[in-house]
KOLKOLLO-483780 format. One record per residue (C-alpha): residue number from 1; chain; x, y, z. Coordinates in nm, 3 decimals. Layout:
SITE   nr  kette        X        Y        Z
SITE  NUM      A        X        Y        Z
...
//
This chain:
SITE   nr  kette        X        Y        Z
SITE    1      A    9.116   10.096   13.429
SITE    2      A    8.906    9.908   13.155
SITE    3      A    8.619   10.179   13.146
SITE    4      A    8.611   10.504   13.008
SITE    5      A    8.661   10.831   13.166
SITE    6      A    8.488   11.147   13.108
SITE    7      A    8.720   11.453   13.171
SITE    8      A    8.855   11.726   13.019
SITE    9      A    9.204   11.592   13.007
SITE   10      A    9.046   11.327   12.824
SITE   11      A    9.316   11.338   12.521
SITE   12      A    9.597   11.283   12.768
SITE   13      A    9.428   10.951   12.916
SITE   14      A    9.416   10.634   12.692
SITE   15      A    9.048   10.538   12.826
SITE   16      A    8.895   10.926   12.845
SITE   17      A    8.575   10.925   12.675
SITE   18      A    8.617   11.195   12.396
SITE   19      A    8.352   11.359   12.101
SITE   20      A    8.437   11.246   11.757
SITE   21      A    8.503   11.610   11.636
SITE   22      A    8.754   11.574   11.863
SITE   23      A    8.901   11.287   11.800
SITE   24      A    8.899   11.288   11.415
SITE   25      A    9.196   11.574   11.388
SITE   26      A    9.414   11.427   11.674
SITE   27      A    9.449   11.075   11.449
SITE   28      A    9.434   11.202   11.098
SITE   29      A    9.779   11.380   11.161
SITE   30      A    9.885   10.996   11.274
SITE   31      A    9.748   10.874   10.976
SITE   32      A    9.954   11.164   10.783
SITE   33      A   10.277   11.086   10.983
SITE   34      A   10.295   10.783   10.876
SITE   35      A   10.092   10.700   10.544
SITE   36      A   10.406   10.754   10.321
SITE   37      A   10.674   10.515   10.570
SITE   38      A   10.360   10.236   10.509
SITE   39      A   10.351   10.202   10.182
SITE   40      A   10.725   10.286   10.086
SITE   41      A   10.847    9.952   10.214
SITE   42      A   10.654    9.760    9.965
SITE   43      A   10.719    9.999    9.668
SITE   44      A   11.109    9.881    9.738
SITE   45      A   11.017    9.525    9.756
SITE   46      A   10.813    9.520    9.469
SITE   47      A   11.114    9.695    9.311
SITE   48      A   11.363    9.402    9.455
SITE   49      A   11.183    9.099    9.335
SITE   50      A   11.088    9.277    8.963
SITE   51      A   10.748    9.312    8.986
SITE   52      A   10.664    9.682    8.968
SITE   53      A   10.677    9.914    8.671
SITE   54      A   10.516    9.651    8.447
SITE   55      A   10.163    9.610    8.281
SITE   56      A   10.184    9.277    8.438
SITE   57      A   10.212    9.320    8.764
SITE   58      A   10.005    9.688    8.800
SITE   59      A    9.745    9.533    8.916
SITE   60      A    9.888    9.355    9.186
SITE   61      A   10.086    9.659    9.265
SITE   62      A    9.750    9.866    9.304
SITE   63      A    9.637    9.572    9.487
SITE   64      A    9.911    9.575    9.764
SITE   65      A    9.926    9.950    9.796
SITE   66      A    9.551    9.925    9.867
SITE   67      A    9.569    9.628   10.127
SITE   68      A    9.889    9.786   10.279
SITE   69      A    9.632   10.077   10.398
SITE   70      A    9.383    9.833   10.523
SITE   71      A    9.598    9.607   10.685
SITE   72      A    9.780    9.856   10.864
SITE   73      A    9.387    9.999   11.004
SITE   74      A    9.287    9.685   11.125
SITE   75      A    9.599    9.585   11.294
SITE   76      A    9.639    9.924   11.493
SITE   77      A    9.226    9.882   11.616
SITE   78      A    9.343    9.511   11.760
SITE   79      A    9.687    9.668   11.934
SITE   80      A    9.426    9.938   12.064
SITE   81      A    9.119    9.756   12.139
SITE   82      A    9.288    9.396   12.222
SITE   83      A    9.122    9.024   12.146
SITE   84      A    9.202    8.853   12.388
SITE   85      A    9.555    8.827   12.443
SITE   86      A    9.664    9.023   12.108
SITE   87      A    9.675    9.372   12.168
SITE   88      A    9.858    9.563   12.462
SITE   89      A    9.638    9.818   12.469
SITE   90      A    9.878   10.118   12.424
SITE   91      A    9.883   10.389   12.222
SITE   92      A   10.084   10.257   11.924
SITE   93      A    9.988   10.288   11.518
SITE   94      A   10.079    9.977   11.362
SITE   95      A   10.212    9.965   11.012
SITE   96      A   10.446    9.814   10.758
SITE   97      A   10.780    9.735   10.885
SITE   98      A   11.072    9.910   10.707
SITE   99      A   11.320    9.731   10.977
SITE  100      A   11.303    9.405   10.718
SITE  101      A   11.392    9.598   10.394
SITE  102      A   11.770    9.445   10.414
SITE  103      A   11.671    9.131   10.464
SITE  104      A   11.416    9.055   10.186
SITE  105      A   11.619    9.247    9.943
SITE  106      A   11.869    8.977   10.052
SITE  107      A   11.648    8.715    9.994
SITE  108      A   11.530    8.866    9.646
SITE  109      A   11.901    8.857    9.494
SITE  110      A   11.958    8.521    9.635
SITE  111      A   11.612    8.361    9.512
SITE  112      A   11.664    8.600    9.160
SITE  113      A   11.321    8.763    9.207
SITE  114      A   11.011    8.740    9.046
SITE  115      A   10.672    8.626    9.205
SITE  116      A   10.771    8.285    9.345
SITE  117      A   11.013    8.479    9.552
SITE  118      A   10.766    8.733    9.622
SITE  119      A   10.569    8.480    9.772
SITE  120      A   10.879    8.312    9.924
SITE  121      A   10.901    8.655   10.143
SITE  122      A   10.514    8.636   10.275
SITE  123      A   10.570    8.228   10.334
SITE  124      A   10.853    8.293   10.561
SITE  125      A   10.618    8.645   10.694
SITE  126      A   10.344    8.372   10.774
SITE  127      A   10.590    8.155   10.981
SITE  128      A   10.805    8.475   11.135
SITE  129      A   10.492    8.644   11.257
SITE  130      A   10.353    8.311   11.448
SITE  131      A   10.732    8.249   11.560
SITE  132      A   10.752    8.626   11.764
SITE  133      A   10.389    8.597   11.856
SITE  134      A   10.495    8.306   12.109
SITE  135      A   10.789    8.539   12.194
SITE  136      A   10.492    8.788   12.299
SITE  137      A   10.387    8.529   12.566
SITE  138      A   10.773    8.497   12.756
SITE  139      A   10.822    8.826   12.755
SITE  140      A   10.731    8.828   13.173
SITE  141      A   11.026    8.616   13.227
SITE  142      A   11.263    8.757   12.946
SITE  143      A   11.196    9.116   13.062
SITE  144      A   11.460    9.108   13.308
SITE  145      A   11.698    9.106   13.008
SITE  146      A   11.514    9.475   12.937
SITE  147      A   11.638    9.700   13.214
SITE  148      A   11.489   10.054   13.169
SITE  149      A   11.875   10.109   13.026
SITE  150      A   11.855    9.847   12.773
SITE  151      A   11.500    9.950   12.618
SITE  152      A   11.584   10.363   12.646
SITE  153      A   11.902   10.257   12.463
SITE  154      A   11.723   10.065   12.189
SITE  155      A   11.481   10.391   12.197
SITE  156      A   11.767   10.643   12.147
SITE  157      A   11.896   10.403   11.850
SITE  158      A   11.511   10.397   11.686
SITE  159      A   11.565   10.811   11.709
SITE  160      A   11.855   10.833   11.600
SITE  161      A   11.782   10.583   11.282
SITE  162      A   11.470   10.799   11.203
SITE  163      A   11.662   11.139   11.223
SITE  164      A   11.818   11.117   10.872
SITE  165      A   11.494   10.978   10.743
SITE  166      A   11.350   11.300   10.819
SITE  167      A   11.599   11.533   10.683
SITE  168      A   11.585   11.289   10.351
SITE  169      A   11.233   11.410   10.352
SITE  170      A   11.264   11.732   10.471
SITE  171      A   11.531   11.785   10.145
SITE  172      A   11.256   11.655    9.910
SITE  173      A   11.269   11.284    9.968
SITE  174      A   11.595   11.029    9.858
SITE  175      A   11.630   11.007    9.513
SITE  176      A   11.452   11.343    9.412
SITE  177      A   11.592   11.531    9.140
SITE  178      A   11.565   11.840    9.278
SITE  179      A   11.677   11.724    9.647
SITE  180      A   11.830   11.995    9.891
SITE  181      A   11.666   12.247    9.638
SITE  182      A   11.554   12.572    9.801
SITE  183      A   11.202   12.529    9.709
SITE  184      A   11.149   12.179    9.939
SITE  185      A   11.400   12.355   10.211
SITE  186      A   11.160   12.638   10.222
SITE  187      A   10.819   12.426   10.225
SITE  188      A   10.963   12.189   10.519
SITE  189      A   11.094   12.509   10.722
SITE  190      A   10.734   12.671   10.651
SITE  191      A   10.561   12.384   10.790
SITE  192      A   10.812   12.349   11.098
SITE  193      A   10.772   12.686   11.163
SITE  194      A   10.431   12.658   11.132
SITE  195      A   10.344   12.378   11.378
SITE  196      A   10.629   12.533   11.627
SITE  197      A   10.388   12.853   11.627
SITE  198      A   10.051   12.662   11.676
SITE  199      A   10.235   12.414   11.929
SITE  200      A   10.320   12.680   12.135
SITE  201      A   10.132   13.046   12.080
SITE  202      A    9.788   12.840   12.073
SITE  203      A    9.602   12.639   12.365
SITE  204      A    9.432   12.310   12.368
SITE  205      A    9.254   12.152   12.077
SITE  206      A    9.461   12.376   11.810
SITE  207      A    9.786   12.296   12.034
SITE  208      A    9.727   11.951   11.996
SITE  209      A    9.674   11.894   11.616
SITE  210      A    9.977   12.139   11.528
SITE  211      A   10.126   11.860   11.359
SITE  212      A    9.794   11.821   11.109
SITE  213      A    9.753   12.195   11.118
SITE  214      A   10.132   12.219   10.983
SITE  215      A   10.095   11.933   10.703
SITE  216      A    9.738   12.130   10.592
SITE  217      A    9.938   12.453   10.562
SITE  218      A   10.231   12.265   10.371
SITE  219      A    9.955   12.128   10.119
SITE  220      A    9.806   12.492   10.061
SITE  221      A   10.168   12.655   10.020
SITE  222      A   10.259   12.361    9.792
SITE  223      A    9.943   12.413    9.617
SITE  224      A   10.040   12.816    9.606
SITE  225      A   10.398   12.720    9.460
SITE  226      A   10.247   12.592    9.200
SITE  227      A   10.128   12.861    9.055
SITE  228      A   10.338   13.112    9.100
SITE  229      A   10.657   12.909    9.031
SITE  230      A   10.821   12.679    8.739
SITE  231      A   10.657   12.281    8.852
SITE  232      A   10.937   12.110    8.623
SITE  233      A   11.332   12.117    8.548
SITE  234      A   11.594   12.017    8.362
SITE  235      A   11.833   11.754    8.470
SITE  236      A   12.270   11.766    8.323
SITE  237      A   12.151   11.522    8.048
SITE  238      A   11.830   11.772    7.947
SITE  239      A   11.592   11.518    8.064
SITE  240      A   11.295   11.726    8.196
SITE  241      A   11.162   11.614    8.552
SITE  242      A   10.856   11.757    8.808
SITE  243      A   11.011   11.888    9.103
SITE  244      A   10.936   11.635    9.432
SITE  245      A   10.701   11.913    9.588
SITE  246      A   10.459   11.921    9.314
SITE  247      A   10.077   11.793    9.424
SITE  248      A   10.033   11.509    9.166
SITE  249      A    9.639   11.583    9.128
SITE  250      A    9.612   11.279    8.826
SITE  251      A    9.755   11.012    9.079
SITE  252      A    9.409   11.168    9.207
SITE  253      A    9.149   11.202    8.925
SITE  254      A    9.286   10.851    8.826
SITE  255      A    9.216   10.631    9.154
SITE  256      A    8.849   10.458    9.188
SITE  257      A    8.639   10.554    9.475
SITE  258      A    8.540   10.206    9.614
SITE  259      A    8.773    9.892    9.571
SITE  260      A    8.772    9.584    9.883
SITE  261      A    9.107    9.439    9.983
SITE  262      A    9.206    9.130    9.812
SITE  263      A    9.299    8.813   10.035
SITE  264      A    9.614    8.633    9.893
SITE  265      A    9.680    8.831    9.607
SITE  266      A   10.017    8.646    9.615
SITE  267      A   10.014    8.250    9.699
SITE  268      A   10.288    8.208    9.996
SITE  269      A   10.563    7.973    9.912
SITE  270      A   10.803    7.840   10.206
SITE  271      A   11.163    7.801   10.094
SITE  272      A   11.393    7.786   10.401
SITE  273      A   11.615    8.035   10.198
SITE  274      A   11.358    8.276   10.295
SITE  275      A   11.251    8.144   10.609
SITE  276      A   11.579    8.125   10.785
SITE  277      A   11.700    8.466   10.805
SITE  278      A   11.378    8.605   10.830
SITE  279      A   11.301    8.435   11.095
SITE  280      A   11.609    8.596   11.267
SITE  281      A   11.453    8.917   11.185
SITE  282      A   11.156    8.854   11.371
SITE  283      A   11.347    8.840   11.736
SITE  284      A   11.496    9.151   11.677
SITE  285      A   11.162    9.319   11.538
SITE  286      A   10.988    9.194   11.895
SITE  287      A   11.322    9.373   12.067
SITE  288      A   11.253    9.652   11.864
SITE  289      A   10.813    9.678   11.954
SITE  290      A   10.938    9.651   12.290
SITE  291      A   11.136    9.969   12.273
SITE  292      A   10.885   10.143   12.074
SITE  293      A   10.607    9.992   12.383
SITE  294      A   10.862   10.138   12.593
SITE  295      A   10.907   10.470   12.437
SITE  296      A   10.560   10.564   12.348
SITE  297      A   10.458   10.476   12.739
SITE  298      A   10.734   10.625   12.896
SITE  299      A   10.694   10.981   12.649
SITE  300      A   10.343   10.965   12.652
SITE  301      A   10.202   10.816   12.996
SITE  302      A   10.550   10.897   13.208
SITE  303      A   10.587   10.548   13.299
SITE  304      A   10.751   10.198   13.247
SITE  305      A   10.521    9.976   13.048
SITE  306      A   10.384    9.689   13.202
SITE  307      A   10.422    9.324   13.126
SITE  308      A   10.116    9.266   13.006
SITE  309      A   10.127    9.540   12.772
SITE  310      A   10.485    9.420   12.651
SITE  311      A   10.377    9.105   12.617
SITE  312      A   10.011    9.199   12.401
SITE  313      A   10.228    9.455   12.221
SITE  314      A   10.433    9.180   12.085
SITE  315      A   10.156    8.898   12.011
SITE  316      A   10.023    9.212   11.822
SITE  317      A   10.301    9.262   11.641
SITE  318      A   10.373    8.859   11.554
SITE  319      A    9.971    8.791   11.435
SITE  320      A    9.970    9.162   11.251
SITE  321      A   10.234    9.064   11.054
SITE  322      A   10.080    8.718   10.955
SITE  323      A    9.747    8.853   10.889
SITE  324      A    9.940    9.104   10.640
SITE  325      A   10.075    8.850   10.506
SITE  326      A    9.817    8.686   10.380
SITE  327      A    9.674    8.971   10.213
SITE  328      A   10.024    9.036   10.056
SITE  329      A   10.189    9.291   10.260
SITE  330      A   10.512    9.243   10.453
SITE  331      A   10.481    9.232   10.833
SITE  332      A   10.290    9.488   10.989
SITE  333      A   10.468    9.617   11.376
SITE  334      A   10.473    9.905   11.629
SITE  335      A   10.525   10.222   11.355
SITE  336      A   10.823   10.472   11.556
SITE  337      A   10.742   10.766   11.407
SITE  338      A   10.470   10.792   11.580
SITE  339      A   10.598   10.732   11.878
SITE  340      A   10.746   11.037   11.856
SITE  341      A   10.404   11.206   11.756
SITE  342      A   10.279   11.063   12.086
SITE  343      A   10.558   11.181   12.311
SITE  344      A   10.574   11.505   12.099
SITE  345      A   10.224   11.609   12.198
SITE  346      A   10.148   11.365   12.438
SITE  347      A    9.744   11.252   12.295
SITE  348      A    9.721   10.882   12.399
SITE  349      A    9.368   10.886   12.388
SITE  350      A    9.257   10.545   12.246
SITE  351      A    8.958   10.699   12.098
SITE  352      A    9.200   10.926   11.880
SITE  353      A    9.409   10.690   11.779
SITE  354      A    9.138   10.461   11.684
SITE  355      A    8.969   10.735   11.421
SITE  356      A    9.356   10.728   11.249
SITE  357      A    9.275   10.370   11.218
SITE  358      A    8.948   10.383   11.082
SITE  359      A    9.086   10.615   10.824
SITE  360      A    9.332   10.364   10.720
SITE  361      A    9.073   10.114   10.659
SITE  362      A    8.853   10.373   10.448
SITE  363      A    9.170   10.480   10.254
SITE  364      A    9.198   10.093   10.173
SITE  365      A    8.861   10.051   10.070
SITE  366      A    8.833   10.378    9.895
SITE  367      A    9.128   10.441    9.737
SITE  368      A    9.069   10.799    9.602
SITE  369      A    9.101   10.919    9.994
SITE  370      A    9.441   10.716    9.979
SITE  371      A    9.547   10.945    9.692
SITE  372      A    9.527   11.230    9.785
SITE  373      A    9.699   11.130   10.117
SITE  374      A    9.992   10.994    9.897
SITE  375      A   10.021   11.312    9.698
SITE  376      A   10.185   11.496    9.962
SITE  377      A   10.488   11.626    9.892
SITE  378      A   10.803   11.489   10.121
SITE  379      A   10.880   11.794   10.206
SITE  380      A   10.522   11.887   10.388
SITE  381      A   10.657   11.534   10.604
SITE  382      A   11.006   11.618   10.672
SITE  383      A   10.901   11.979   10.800
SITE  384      A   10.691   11.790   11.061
SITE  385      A   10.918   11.460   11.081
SITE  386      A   11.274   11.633   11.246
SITE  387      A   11.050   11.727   11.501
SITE  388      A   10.884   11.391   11.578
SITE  389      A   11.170   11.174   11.501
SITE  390      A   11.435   11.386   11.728
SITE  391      A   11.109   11.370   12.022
SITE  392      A   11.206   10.964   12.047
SITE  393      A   11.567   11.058   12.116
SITE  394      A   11.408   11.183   12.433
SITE  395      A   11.253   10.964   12.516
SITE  396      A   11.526   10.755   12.476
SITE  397      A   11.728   10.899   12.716
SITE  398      A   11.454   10.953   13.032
SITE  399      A   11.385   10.575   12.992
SITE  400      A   11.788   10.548   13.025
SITE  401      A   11.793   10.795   13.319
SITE  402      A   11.549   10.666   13.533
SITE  403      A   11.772   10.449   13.637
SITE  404      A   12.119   10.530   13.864
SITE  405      A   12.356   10.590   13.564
SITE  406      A   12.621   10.346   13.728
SITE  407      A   12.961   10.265   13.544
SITE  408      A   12.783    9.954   13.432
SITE  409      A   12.501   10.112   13.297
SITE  410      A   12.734   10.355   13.156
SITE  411      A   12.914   10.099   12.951
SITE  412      A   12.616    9.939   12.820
SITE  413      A   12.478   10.302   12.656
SITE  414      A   12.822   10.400   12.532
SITE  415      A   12.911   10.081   12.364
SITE  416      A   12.589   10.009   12.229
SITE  417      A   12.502   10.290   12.024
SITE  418      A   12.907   10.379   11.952
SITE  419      A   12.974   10.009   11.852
SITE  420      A   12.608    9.888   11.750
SITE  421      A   12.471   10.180   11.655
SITE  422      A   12.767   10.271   11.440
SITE  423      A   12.822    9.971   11.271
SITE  424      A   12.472    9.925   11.182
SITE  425      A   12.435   10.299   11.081
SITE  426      A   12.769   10.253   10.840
SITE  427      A   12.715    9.885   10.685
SITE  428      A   13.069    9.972   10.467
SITE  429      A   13.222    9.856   10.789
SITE  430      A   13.034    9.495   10.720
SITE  431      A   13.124    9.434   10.350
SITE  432      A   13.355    9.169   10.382
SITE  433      A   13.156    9.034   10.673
SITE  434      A   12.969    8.677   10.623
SITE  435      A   12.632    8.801   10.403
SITE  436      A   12.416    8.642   10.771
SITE  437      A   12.605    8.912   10.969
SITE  438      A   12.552    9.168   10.710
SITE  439      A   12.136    9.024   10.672
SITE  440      A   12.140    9.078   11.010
SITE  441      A   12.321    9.426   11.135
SITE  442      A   12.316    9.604   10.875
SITE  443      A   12.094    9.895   10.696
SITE  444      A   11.999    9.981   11.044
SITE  445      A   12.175   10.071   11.373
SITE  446      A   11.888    9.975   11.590
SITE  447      A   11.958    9.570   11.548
SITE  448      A   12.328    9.590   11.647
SITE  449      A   12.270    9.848   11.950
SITE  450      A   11.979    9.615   12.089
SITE  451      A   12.197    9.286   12.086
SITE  452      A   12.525    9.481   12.220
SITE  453      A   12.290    9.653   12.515
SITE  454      A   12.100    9.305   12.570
SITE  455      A   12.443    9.114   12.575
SITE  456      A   12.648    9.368   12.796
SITE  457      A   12.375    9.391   13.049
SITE  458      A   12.360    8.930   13.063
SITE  459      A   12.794    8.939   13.081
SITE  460      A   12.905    9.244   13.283
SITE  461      A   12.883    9.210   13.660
SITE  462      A   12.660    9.433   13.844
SITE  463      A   12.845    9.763   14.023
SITE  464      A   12.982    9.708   14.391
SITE  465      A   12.768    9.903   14.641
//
């Protein structure tokens, strides 16, 4: 299975030997699925530990945005390519985990924030990445805890988590000013309606990249908007704002055109306040690559993935997000959204994926190609992102069909994501919780669903035949 094929359904088969000018468009509309979720994480970080929005720290921030682009290149190449026995070999983008958000904020207000706590997170990264890389190698004899019903059901909950991340885009982005305004509602239905048109009145090559064909024809529109409508407003107070689907070309003009990634811009610290609960993290984050393994195989391939790519998939995961670590970033794992791009159009070519990669790294090591990546509006992402996001859904629910859907198995789906799912999805229900439960399930409903579908399946007894 090792060697390349040559055949004309070569973007469909993860070996098939395919021409670059092929290649190039199929992972550039990765690389534009997920460039913003990569580098968002850190922004918020930053933002928790006080060390963004200062002359002090803009060079570091610069730095991190810069490495979070090359990390996330290199990373995806090993999961493709493997070294041994890192990498699964499936067709998954690697990139910065938003999944940990909750938990480093957590650790920021607890430490007070600041660099040393900064650098507590990336100590603890270090250790949690090594910790669910020897996970990766037990998976073979854990995997019978991961019934097709468990993983589809941690699949559906990775969906439905995404879903409102892409209507926040598609309304402009969270925190806009002008969110929900008709403007970003129209430029996210244009490009929807857009790629829905190429996806399905067009045949093969222009089929295939409707996704980057729709994000192209959200920049031009944006780019038309602009001058032919007002670019700023006024908030209640009179405070004047640009409107979220303006093309920042200065963010542009300003960036330098070559720059290399800095190792340890940030010295790691280990402080067991950090380390504990983020170590915690890191089991659920290898439950979590295993879904998304699951997912992008099953959507993509229409099959169950194997051990071996479970288990690479995970060691992946576990040394990516050390690696990022020392260069800064916070850990680097399987990236959902697109697993949905995969399962939407269903390119697994590793040859594709790999030039999304490659693009990474150049966008890290010249960052004027990162800018004008960044500049896209949310909008232009949340016309394509409903669409990819709802795809995993799907997905989620063959992997939980292709098995007999018994009264066990019933229970398991339904009280996972109504219980789990819901709990995580509304952490009010957790306030007066212990602050470890709340670290743990909440600010996402894919944690809670995982451990209610892996527990249910352990306890309740299998259905009378």
């Amino acid at each position: 299975m090792g060697k390349e094929k040559i055949t004309d359904q070569a973007m469909y088969d993860f070996y098939g030997k395919m021409p670059l000018k092929r290649a190039i468009p199929l992972g550039l509309q990765h690389v534009l699925a997920m460039f913003v979720g990569n580098l968002t994480p850190l922004l918020i970080i930053c933002g928790a530990c006080g060390i963004s929005g200062s002359e002090e720290f803009a060079h570091l921030q610069v730095c991190l945005l810069q490495n979070a682009m090359f990390v996330a290149g290199v990373v995806t190449l090993v999961q493709l390519y493997a070294i041994g026995p890192i990498g699964g070999k499936v067709p998954i983008i690697m990139g910065t985990s938003s999944g940990f958000i909750g938990v480093f904020k957590s650790v920021a207000d607890t430490m007070g924030g600041g660099l040393a706590t900064y650098g507590a997170i990336m100590g603890a990264s270090i250790l949690g990445g090594l910790f669910e890389s020897v996970l990766g190698f037990f998976i073979k004899p854990l995997r019978k805890f991961f019934p097709a019903v468990v993983t589809g059901t941690v699949v559906l909950s990775i969906g439905l988590s995404l879903i409102s991340v892409g209507i926040n885009s598609f309304g402009g982005g969270s925190g806009a000013k002008d969110f929900g305004s008709m403007e970003n509602l129209l430029l996210a239905i244009f490009v929807l309606v857009v790629i829905l048109t190429v996806k399905h009145w067009t045949n093969g090559m222009a089929s295939n990249s409707a996704i980057l064909i729709g994000i192209i024809a959200g920049y031009i529109a944006a780019f038309v908007m602009s001058l032919v409508l007002p670019t700023t407003g006024i908030t209640a107070d009179g405070a004047e704002y640009t409107k979220a689907w303006v093309l920042n070309w200065d963010k542009v003009a300003q960036a330098s055109w070559i720059s290399i990634p800095e190792f340890l811009p940030v010295k790691p610290v280990f402080d067991a306040r950090a380390i504990a609960p983020i170590l915690i993290m890191f089991i659920v984050t290898a439950v979590e690559t295993v879904g998304d393994i699951s997912g992008v195989i099953e959507g993509g391939m229409n099959r169950e993935a194997t051990d071996k790519e479970l288990s690479g998939g995970v060691i992946c995961d576990g040394i990516g997000s050390s690696f990022a670590a020392l260069f800064g970033i916070l850990p680097n794992t399987s990236f959902s959204q697109n697993v949905g791009l995969v399962t939407m159009t269903k390119v697994v070519n590793r040859t594709a994926l790999a030039t999304g990669a490659v693009f990474l790294i150049l966008c890290g090591l010249v960052p004027k190609l990162g800018a004008i990546v960044s500049i896209m509006p949310q909008a232009v992402l949340g016309g394509a992102a409903v669409m990819m996001f709802s795809s995993i859904v799907i997905s989620g629910i063959q992997l939980v069909t292709k098995e007999k859907m018994t009264a066990k198995n019933l229970t398991i789906v339904s009280v996972a994501l109504g219980v789990g799912y819901g709990m995580g999805a509304n952490t009010a229900i957790l306030a007066q919780t212990p602050q470890a439960i709340q670290l743990i399930f909440g600010g996402s409903g894919i944690v809670p669903a995982a451990m209610v579908a892996i527990l249910l399946n352990i306890v309740l007894p299998n259905d009378k035949k």
